[in-house]
C-alpha positions in Angstrom: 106.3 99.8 81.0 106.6 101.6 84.0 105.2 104.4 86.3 107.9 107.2 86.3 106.3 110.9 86.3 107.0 112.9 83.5 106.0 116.3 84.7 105.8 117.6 80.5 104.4 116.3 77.6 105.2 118.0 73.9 102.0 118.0 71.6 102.7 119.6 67.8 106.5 120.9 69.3 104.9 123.0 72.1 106.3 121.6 75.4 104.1 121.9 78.0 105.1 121.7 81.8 103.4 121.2 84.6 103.4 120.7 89.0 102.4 117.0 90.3 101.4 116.9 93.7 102.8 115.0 96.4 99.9 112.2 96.5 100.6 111.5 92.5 104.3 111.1 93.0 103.4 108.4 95.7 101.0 106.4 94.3 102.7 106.2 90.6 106.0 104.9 93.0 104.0 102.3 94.8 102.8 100.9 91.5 106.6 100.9 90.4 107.7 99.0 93.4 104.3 96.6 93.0 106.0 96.4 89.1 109.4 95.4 90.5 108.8 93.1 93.3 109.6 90.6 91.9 113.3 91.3 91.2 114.0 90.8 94.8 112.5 87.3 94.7 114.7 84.9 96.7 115.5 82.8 93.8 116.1 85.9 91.4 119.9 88.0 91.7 119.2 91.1 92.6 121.9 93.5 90.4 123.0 96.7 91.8 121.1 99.0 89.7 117.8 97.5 90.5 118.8 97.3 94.2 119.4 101.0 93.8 116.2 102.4 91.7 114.1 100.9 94.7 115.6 102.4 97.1 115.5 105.5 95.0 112.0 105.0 94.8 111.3 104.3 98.3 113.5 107.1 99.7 111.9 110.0 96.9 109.7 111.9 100.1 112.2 111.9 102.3 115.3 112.9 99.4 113.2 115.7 97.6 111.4 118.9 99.5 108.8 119.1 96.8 106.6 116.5 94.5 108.3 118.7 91.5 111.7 117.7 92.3 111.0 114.3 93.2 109.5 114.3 89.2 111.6 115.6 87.7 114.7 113.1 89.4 112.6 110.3 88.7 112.1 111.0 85.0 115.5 112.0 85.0 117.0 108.8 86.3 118.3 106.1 84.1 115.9 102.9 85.2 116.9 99.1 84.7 115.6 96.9 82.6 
């Protein structure tokens, strides 16, 4: 599981979107981060696309102007397993 924002949800074929505030995009990204700590355990390997989705997710405020952007790259972007 994990805490991307998904700023829609369909219900009977009737997409529905709608704004996330700035607050919201931070706290479901420090529960991500809590979710993946321990990939970068000392006696884990770290790959390069984990590596990268946390620093995606610790550089979303300062990458996006808006919480709806910041969403919408986050739901958007292709997470590790």
């Amino acid at each position: 599981m994990t805490y991307a924002l998904h700023r829609q949800e369909t219900i009977d074929g009737v997409t529905t979107k709608f704004d996330v505030e700035w607050w919201e995009v931070r706290q479901r990204r420090d529960k991500e981060l809590k979710r993946t700590d321990f990939w970068a355990l000392s006696d884990m390997t770290l790959s390069t696309a984990r590596r990268d989705y946390r620093q995606f997710l610790r550089d979303l405020p300062s990458s996006y102007s808006s919480a709806n952007e910041a969403a919408d790259a986050w739901s958007a972007y292709n997470i590790p397993e």
